[in-house]
C-alpha positions in Angstrom: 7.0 9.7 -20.5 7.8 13.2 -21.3 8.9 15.1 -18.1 8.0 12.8 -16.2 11.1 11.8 -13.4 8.9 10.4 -10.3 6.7 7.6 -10.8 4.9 6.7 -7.4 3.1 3.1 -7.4 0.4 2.0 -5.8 0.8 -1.3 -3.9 -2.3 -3.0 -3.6 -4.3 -3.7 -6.6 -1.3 -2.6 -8.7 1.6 -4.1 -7.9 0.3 -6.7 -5.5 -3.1 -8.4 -5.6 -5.0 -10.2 -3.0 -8.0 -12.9 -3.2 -9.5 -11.3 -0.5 -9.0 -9.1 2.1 -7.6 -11.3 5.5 -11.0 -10.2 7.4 -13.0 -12.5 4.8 -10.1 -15.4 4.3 -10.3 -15.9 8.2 -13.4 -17.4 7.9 -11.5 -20.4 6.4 -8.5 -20.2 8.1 -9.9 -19.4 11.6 -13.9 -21.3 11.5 -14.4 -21.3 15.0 -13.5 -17.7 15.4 -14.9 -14.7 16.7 -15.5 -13.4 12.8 -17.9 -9.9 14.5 -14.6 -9.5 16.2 -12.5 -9.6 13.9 -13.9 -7.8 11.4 -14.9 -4.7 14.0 -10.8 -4.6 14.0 -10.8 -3.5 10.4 -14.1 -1.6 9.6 -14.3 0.1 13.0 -11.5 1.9 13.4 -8.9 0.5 15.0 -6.5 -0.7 12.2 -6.8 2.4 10.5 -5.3 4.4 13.8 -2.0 1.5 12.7 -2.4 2.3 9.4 -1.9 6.2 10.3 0.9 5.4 12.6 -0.6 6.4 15.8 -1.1 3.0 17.1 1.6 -0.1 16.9 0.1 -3.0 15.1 1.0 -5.8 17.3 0.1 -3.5 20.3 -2.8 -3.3 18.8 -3.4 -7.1 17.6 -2.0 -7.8 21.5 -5.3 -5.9 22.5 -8.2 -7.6 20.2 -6.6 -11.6 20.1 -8.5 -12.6 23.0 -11.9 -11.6 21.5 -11.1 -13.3 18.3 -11.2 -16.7 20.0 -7.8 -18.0 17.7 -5.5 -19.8 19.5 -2.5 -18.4 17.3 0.1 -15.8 18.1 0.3 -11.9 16.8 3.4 -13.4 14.9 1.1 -16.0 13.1 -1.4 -13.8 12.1 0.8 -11.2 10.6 2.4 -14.0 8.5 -1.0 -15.6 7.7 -2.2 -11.7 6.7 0.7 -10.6 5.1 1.7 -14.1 2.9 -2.0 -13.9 1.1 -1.6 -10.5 0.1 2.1 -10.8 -2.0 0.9 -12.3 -5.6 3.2 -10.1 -7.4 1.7 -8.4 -11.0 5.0 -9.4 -12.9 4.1 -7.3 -16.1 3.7 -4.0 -13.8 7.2 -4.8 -12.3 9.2 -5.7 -15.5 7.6 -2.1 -16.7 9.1 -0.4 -13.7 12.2 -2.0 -14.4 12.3 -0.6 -17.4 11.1 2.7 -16.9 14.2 3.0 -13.7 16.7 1.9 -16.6 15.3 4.6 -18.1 16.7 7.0 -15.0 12.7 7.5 -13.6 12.6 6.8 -9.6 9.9 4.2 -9.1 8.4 4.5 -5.6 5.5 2.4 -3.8 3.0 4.3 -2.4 0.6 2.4 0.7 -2.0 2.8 3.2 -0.1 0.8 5.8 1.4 -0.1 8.9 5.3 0.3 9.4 5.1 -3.3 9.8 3.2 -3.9 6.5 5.6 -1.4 4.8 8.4 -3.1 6.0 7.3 -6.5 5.4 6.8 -5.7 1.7 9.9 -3.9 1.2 12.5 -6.7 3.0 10.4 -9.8 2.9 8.9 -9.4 -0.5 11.5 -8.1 -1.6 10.4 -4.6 -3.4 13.4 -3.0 -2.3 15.3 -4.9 -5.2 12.7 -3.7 -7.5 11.7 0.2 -6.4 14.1 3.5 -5.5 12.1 4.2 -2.0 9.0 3.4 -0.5 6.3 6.1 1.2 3.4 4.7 3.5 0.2 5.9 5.2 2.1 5.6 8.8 5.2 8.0 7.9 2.8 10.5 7.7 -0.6 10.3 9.2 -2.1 11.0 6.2 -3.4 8.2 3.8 -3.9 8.8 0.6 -7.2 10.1 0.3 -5.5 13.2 2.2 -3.4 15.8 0.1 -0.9 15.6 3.1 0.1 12.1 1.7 1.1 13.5 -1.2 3.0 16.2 0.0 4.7 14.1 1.9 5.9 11.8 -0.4 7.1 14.8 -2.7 9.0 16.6 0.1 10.8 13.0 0.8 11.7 12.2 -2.3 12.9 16.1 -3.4 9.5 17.1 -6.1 9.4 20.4 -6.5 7.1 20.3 -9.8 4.0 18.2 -8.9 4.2 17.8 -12.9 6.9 15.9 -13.3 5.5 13.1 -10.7 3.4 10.2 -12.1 1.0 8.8 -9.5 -1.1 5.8 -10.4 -4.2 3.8 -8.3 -7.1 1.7 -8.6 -9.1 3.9 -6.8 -10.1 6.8 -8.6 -10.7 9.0 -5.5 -6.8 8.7 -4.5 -6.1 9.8 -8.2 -8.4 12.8 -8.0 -6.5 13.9 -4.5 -2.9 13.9 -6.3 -4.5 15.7 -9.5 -5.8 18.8 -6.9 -1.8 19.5 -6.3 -1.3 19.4 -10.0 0.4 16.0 -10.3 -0.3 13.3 -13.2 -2.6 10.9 -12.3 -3.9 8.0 -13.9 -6.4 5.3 -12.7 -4.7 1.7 -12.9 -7.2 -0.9 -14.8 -4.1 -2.5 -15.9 -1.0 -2.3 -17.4 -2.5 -0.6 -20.6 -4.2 2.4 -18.6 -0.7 3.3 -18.1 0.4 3.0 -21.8 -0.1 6.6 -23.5 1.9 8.4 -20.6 4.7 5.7 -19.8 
């Protein structure tokens, strides 16, 4: 953990995990839907303009509901959405626990919505658990983008890309972060992260 003051977290697939993505659990909660529909939503472009920030989710839902033939509200689909994707990797957070005792600011790091970002930070409660939280729609930039991560540096006050920690289950986020010269490590689990923390 030498030098290292920053840690920022990936959310999903580190500190959350999900069964499946909501697109493929509506076929069970939703059989009679409009499943073409609803996956268009996610795979052709239209959530990742919320997940930049340059559309409002619920606008957004608001828009596609009729053509996905559920007879829910926006409300009830962000619950449903949100609620399966919150199982919790209790051995990640008692590390960062430890490693915040230790005086290192733990921060999530998302591709989401605002409301996503929010949901996880006040209903989930991650705001007991982590200094700050950085997502996808502050910026514009996910984090596939070097602009995410300079972001997320300027907001939290890193000047030295090497004393920030950035971990992910996708590789090709952890190669981005690397190019600005800040240590990055693939998550496979909570051993991957061993040797530095």
């Amino acid at each position: 953990m030498e030098n290292i003051q920053t840690f920022l977290v990936d959310l999903d697939g580190v500190i959350v995990h999900r069964a499946d993505f909501f697109s493929s659990r509506a076929k069970e909660l939703y059989p009679n839907a409009n499943h073409e529909a609803i996956m268009q939503f996610f795979v052709g472009g239209a959530y990742k303009q919320t997940a930049l920030g340059h559309t409002d989710l619920v606008i957004a839902l608001e828009e596609v509901l009729p053509s996905w033939g559920v007879d829910v509200s926006v409300q009830a689909i962000l619950d449903t959405w949100f609620s399966g994707e919150n199982t919790v990797d209790e051995v990640v957070l008692n590390r960062i626990q430890e490693l915040r005792a230790a005086g290192v600011k733990c921060v999530i790091a998302t591709d989401h919505s605002t409301y996503r970002k929010n949901d996880v930070w006040e209903n989930l409660g991650m705001k007991n658990y982590f200094d700050d939280i950085v997502a996808s729609a502050d910026m514009g930039a996910t984090k596939e983008d070097v602009e995410f991560y300079q972001y997320a540096m300027e907001k939290l006050g890193v000047t030295d890309p090497a004393t920030l920690l950035f971990t992910d289950d996708d590789p090709e986020n952890t190669k981005v972060a690397e190019s600005l010269g800040i240590r990055a490590v693939t998550f496979t689990g909570i051993e991957s992260l061993q040797d530095i923390l």
